[in-house]
FIBASE-210056 format. One record per atom (N, C-alpha, C): x, y, z; residue in one letter; atom name. Coordinates in steps of 0.1 Angstrom, whole numbers, always signed. Layout:
N
NODE      px      py      pz   resn   name
NODE       X       Y       Z      a     CA
...
***
This chain:
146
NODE      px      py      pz   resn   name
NODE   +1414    +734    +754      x      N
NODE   +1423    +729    +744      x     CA
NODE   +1423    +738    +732      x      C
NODE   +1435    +738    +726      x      N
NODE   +1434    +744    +711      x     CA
NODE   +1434    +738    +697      x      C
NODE   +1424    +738    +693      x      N
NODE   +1425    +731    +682      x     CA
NODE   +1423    +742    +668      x      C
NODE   +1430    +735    +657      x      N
NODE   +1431    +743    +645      x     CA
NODE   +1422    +733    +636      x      C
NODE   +1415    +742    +628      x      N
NODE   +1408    +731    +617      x     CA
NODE   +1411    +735    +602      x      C
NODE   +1407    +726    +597      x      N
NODE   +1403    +733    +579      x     CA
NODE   +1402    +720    +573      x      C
NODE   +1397    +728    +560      x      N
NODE   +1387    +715    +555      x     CA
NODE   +1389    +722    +536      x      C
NODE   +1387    +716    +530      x      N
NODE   +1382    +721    +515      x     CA
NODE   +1366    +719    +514      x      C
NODE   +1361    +722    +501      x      N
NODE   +1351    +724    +494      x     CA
NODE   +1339    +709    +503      x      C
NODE   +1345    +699    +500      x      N
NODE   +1336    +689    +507      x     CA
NODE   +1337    +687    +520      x      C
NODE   +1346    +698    +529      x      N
NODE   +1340    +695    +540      x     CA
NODE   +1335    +704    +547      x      C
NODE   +1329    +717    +540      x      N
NODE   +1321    +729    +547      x     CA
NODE   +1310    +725    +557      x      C
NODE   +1303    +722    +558      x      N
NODE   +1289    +717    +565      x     CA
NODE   +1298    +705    +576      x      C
NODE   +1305    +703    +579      x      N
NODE   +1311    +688    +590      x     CA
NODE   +1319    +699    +593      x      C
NODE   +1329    +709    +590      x      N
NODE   +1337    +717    +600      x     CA
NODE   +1325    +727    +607      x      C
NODE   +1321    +734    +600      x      N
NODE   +1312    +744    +610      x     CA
NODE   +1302    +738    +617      x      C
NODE   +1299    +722    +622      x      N
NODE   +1292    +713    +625      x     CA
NODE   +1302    +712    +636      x      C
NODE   +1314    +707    +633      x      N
NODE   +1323    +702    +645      x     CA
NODE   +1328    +714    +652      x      C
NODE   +1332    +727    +647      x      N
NODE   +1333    +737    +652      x     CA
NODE   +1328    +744    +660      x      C
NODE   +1313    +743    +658      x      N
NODE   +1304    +746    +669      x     CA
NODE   +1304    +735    +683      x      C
NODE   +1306    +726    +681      x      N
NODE   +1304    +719    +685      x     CA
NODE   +1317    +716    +698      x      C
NODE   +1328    +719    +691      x      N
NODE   +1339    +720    +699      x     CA
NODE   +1343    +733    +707      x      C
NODE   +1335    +744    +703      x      N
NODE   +1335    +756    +708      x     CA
NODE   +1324    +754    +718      x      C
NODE   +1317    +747    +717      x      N
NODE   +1302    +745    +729      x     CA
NODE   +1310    +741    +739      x      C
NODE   +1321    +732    +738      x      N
NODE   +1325    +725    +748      x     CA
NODE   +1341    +730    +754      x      C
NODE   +1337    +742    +751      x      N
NODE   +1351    +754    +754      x     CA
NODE   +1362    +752    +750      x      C
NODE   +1362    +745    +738      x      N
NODE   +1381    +748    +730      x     CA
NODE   +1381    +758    +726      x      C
NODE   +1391    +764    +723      x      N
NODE   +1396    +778    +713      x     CA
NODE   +1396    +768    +696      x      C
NODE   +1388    +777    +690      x      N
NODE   +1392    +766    +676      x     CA
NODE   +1396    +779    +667      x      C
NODE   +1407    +773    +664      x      N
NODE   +1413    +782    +649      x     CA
NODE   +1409    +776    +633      x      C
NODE   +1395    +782    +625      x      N
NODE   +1396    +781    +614      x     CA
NODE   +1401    +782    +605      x      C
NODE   +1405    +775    +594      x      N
NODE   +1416    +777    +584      x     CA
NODE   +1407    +774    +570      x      C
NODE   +1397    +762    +574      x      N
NODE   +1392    +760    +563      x     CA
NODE   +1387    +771    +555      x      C
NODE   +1380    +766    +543      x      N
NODE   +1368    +775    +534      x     CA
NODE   +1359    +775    +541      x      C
NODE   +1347    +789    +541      x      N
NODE   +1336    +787    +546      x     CA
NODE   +1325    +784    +531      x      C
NODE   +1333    +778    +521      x      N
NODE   +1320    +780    +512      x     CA
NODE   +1322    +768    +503      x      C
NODE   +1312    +762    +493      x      N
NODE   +1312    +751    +490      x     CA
NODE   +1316    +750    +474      x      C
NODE   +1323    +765    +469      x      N
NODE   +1335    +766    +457      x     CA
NODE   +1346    +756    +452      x      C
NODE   +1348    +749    +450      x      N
NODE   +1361    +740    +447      x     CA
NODE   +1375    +749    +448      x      C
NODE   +1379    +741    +461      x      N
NODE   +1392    +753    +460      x     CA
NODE   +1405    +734    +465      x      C
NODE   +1418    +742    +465      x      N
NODE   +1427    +729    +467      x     CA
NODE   +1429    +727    +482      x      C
NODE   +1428    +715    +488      x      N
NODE   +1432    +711    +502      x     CA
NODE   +1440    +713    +507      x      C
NODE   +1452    +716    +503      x      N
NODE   +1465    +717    +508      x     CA
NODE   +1463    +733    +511      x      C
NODE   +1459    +742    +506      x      N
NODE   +1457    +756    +510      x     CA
NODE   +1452    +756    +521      x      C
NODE   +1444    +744    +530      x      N
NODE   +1439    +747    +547      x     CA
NODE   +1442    +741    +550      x      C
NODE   +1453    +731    +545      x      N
NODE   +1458    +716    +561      x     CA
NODE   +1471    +719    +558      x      C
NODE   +1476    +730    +553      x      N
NODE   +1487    +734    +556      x     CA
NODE   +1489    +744    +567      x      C
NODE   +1483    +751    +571      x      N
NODE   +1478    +758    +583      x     CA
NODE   +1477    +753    +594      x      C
NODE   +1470    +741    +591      x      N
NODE   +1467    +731    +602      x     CA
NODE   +1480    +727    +611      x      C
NODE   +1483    +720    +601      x      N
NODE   +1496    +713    +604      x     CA
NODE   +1502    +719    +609      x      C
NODE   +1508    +733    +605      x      N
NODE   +1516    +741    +611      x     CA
NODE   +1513    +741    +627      x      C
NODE   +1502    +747    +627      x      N
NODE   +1498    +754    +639      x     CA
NODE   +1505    +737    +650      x      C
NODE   +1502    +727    +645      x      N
NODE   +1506    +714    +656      x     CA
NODE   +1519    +714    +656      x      C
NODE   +1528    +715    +640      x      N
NODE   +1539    +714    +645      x     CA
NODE   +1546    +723    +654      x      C
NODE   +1542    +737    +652      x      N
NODE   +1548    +746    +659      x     CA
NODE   +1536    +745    +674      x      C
NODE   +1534    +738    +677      x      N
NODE   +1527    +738    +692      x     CA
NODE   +1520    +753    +693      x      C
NODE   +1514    +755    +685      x      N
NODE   +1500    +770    +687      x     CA
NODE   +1488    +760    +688      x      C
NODE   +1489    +750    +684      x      N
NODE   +1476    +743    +685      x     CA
NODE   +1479    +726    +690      x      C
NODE   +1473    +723    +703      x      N
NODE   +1471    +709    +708      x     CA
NODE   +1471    +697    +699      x      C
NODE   +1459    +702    +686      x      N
NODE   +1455    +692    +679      x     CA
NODE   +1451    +700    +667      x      C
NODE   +1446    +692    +657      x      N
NODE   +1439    +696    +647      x     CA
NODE   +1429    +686    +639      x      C
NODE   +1424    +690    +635      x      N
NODE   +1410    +683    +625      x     CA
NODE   +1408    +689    +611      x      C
NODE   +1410    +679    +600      x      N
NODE   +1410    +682    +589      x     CA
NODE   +1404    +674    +581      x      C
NODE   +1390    +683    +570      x      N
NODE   +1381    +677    +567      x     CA
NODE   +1384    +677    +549      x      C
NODE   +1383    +665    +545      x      N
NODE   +1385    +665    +530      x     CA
NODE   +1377    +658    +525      x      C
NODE   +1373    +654    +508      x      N
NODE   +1361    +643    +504      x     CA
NODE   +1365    +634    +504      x      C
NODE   +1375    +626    +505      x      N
NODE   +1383    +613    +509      x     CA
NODE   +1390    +615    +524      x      C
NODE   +1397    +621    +527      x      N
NODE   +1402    +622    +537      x     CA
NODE   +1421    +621    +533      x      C
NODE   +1420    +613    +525      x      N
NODE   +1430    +612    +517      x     CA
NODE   +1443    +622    +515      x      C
NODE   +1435    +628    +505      x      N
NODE   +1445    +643    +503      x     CA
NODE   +1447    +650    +512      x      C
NODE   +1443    +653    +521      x      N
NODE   +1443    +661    +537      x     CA
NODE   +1454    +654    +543      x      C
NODE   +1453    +640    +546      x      N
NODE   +1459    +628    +556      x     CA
NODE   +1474    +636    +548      x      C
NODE   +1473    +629    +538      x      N
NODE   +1489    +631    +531      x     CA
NODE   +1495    +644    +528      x      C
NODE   +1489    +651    +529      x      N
NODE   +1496    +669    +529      x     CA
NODE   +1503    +669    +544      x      C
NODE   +1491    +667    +557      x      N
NODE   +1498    +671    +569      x     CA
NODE   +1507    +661    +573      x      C
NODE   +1508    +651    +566      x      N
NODE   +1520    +643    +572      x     CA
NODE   +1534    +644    +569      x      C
NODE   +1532    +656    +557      x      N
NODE   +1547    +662    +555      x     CA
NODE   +1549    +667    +566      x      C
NODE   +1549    +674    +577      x      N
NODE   +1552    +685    +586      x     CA
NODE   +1560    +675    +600      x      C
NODE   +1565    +674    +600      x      N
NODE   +1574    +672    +612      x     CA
NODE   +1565    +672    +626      x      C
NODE   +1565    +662    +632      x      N
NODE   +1561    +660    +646      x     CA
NODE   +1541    +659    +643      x      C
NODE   +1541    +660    +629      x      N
NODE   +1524    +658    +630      x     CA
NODE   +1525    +645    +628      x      C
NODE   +1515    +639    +631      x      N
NODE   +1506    +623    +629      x     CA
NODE   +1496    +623    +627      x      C
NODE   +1494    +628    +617      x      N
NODE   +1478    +625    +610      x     CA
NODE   +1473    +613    +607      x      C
NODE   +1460    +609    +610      x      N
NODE   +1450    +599    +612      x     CA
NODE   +1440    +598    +604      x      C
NODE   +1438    +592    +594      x      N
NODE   +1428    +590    +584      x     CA
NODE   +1415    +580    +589      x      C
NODE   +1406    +586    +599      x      N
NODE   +1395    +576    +608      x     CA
NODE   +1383    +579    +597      x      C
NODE   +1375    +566    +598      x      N
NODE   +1361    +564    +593      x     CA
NODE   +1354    +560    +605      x      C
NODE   +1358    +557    +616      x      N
NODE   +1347    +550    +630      x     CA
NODE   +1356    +551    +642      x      C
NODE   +1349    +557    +654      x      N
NODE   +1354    +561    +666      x     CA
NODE   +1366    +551    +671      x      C
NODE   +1361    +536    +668      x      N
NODE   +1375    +524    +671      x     CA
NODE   +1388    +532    +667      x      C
NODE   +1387    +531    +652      x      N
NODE   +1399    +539    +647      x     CA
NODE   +1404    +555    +649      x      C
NODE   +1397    +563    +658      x      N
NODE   +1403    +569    +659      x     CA
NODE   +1412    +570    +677      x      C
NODE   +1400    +561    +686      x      N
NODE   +1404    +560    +692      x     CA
NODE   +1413    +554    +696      x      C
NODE   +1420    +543    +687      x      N
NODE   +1431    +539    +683      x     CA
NODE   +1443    +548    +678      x      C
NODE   +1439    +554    +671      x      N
NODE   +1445    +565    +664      x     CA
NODE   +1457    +571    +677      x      C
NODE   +1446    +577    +690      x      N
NODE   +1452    +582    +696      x     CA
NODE   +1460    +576    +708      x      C
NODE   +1455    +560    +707      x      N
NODE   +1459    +556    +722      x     CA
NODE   +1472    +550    +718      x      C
NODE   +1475    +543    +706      x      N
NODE   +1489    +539    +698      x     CA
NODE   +1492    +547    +690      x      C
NODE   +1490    +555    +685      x      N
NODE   +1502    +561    +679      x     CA
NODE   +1505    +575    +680      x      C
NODE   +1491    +579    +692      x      N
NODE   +1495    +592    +695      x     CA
NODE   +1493    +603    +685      x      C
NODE   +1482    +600    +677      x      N
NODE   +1478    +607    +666      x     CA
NODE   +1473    +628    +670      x      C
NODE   +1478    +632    +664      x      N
NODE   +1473    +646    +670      x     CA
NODE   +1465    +658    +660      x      C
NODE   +1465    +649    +649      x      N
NODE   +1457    +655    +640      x     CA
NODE   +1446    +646    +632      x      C
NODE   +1435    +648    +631      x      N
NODE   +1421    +639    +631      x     CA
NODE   +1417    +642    +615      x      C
NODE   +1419    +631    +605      x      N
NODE   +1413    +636    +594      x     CA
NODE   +1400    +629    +590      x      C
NODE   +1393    +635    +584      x      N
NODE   +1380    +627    +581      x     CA
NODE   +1377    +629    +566      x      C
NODE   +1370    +616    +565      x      N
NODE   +1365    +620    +550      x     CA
NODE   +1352    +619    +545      x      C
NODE   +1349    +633    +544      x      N
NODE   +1332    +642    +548      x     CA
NODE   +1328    +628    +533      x      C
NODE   +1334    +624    +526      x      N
NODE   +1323    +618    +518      x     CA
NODE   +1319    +600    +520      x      C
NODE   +1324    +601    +532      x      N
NODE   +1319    +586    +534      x     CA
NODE   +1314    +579    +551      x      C
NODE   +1316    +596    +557      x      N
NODE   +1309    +594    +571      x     CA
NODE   +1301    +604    +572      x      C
NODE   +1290    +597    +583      x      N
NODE   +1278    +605    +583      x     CA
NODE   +1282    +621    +595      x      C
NODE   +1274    +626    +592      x      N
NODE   +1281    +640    +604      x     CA
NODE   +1281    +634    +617      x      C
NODE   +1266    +624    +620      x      N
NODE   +1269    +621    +635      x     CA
NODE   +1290    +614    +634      x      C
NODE   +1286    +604    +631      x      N
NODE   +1300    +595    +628      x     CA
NODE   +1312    +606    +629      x      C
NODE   +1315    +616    +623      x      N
NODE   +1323    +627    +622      x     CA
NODE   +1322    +632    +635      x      C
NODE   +1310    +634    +641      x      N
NODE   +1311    +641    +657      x     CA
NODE   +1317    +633    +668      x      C
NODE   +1313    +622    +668      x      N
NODE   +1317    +610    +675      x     CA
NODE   +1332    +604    +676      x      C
NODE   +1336    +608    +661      x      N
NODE   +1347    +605    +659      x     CA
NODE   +1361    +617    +663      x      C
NODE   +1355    +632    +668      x      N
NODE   +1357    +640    +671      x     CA
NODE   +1358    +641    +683      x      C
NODE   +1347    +636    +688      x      N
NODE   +1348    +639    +706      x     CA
NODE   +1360    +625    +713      x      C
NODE   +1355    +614    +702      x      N
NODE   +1366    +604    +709      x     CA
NODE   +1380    +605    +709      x      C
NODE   +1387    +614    +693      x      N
NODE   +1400    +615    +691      x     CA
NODE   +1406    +627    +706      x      C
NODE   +1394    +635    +703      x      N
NODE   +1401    +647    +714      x     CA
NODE   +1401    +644    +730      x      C
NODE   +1394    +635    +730      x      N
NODE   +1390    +628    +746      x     CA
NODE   +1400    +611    +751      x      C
NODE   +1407    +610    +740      x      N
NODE   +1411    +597    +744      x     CA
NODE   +1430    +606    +748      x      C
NODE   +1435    +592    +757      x      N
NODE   +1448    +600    +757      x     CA
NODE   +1458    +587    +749      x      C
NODE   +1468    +591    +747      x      N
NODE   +1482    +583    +738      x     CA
NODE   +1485    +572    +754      x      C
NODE   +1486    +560    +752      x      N
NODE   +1485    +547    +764      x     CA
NODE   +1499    +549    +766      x      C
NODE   +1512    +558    +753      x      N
NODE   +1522    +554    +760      x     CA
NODE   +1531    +541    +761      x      C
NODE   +1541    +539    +770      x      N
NODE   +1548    +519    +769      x     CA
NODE   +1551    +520    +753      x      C
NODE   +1550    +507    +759      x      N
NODE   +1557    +501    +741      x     CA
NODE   +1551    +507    +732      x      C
NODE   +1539    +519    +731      x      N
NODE   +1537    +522    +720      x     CA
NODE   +1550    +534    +716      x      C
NODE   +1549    +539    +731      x      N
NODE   +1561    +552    +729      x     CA
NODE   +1571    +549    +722      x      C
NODE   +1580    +535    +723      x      N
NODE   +1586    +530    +714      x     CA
NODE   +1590    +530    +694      x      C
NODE   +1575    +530    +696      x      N
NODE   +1573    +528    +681      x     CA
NODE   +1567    +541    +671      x      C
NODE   +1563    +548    +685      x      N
NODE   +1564    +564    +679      x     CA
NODE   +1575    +570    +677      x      C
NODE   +1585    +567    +686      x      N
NODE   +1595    +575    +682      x     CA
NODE   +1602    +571    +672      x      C
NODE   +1599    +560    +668      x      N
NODE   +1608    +559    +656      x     CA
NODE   +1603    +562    +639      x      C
NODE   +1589    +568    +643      x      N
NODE   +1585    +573    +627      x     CA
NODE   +1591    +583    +624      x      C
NODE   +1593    +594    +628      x      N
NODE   +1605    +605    +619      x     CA
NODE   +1620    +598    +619      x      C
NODE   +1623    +598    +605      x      N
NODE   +1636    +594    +604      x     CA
NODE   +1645    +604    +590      x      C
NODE   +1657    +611    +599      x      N
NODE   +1666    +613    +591      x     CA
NODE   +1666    +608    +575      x      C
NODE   +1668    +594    +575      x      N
NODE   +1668    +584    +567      x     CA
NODE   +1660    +586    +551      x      C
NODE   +1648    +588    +562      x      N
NODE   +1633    +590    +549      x     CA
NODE   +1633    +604    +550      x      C
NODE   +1632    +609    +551      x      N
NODE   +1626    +624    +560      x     CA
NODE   +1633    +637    +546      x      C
***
């Protein structure tokens, strides 16, 4: 699988954590984030992100911020992304089985790294259940709002 990441200043140490980690287990990962722990703005690596999902170069993506917050809401400007603001594997695994979430955001300041890994292997390993949820996915991009 291909997955794209990035992260700001608070999430250096949980991407090269999950990175390794996802590369152990043979994805191709595309780094976007900072490798360093300078204050720099979020939206300069989950715009990257995003891209790469909307434009299908990347399956999925993972983006790590100190809330998760600011991340969540940058990539959800991009068309066809569904970003997922998870704190515990239920929710992400939710994330993916209703709403078909395809981008994983976490927020390095309130989950522990295990919790971030766990929450990592479940988003990428669970599949979208589809049925009535397909329903209710297709109707979040709208002309209307958009």
């Amino acid at each position: 699988m291909k997955i794209s990441i990035g992260n700001d200043h608070a999430g250096t140490g949980y991407k090269q954590m999950i990175q390794e980690k996802l590369e152990s287990l043979g994805h191709t990962v595309t780094n976007y984030g900072t490798n360093a722990e300078d204050s720099v703005d979020y939206p300069d690596f989950v715009h990257p992100v995003a891209e790469d999902v909307e434009n299908k170069k990347a399956d999925m993506g993972i983006i790590i911020c100190g809330s998760g917050n600011g991340a969540n809401m940058t990539a959800n400007k991009h068309q066809g992304v569904r970003s997922a603001l998870c704190w515990n594997t239920e929710i992400a695994k939710l994330a993916r089985e209703h709403n078909d979430a395809n981008i994983l955001s976490i927020p390095a300041r309130f989950v522990s790294e295990e919790q971030a890994t766990d929450m990592m292997e479940t988003f990428i390993n669970t599949e979208f259940e589809g049925g009535r949820h397909q329903r209710r996915v297709d109707k979040i991009p709208s002309k209307k709002y958009c």
